[in-house]
C-alpha positions, 0 to 999 in steps of 0.5 A, spaced: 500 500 500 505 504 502 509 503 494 501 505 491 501 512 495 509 513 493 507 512 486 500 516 485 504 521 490 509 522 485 504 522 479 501 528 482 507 531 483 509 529 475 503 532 473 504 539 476 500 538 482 501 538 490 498 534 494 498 536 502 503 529 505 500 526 511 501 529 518 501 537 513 497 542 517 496 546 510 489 545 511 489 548 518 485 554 519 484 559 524 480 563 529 478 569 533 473 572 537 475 577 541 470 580 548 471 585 554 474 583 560 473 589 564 464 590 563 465 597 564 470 600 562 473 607 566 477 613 566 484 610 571 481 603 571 484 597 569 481 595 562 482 588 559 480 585 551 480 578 550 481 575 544 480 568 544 485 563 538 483 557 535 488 554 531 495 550 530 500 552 535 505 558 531 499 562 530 501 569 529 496 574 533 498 582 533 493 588 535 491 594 532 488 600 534 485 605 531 489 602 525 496 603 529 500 596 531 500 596 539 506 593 542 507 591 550 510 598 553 509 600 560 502 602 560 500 596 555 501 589 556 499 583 551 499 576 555 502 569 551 495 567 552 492 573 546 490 578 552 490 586 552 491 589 558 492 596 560 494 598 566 490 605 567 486 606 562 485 614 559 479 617 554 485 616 549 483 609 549 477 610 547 476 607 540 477 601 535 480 595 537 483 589 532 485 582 534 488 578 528 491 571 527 495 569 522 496 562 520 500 559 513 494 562 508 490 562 514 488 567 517 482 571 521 480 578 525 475 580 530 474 588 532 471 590 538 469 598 539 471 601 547 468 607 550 472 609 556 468 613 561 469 618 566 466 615 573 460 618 574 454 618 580 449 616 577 453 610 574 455 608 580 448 607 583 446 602 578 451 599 579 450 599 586 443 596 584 446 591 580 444 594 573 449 595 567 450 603 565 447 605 558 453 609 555 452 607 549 446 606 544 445 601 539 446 607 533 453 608 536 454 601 534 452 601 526 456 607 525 461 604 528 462 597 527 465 594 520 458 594 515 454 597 521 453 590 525 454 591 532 451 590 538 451 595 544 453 591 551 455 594 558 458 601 555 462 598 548 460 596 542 461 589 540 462 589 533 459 582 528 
């Protein structure tokens, strides 16, 4: 059986065309789904963004925001496991952030909008009865997101 394979292999190969060898990860495809660590971000406050990875190891993940490339620095933190962290989160931070995977020809990117907010009264007393403040409206969401599908969620727009 084994000379069979060897000698259609090599027919293929004679023809001009490839065929993957067994145990080859040509066919592995990645993923991403990104989501907010930290449900309400604020002005000052630690602001976490999870980009969860599905692929072969060796994927390549980087992050972009606003369409700039960010890197670990002392204020950002990228983690092994595709974790955002900033350690004190500004007005600045505010905006469009891209979690992307890259694997051989594969790749895939998800995008999340944040809204960073000052801490305010009203805010803390909803959360204080246990309800998500509504600092975002689901228009914010369409303007924003990529083709205009987005979702508003705990003050972020969650785009799809």
């Amino acid at each position: 059986m084994a000379a069979v394979s060897a000698m259609l292999y090599f027919l293929l190969s004679w023809l001009g065309l490839t065929v993957p060898r067994e145990n080859s990860d040509v066919n592995a495809f990645v993923s991403t789904r990104i989501t907010l660590g930290t449900p309400y971000p604020q002005v000052g406050q630690p602001l976490q963004i999870d980009c969860h990875v599905t692929g072969p190891a060796g994927v390549r993940v980087t992050w972009h925001k606003d369409g700039q490339l960010l890197s670990s620095s002392s204020r950002i933190k990228i983690l092994s496991n595709h974790t955002l962290i900033i350690s004190r989160a500004e007005n600045q931070d505010s905006g469009s952030y891209i979690c992307s995977a890259k694997y051989q020809n594969s790749q895939s990117s998800s995008s999340i909008y944040i809204r960073v907010n000052a801490r305010l009264q009203s805010d803390d007393m909803d959360q204080a009865q246990g309800k998500p403040p509504s600092m975002c409206h689901p228009r914010d969401c369409s303007r924003r997101c990529p083709g205009g599908r987005g979702t508003c969620r705990w003050g972020y727009c969650e785009c799809h």
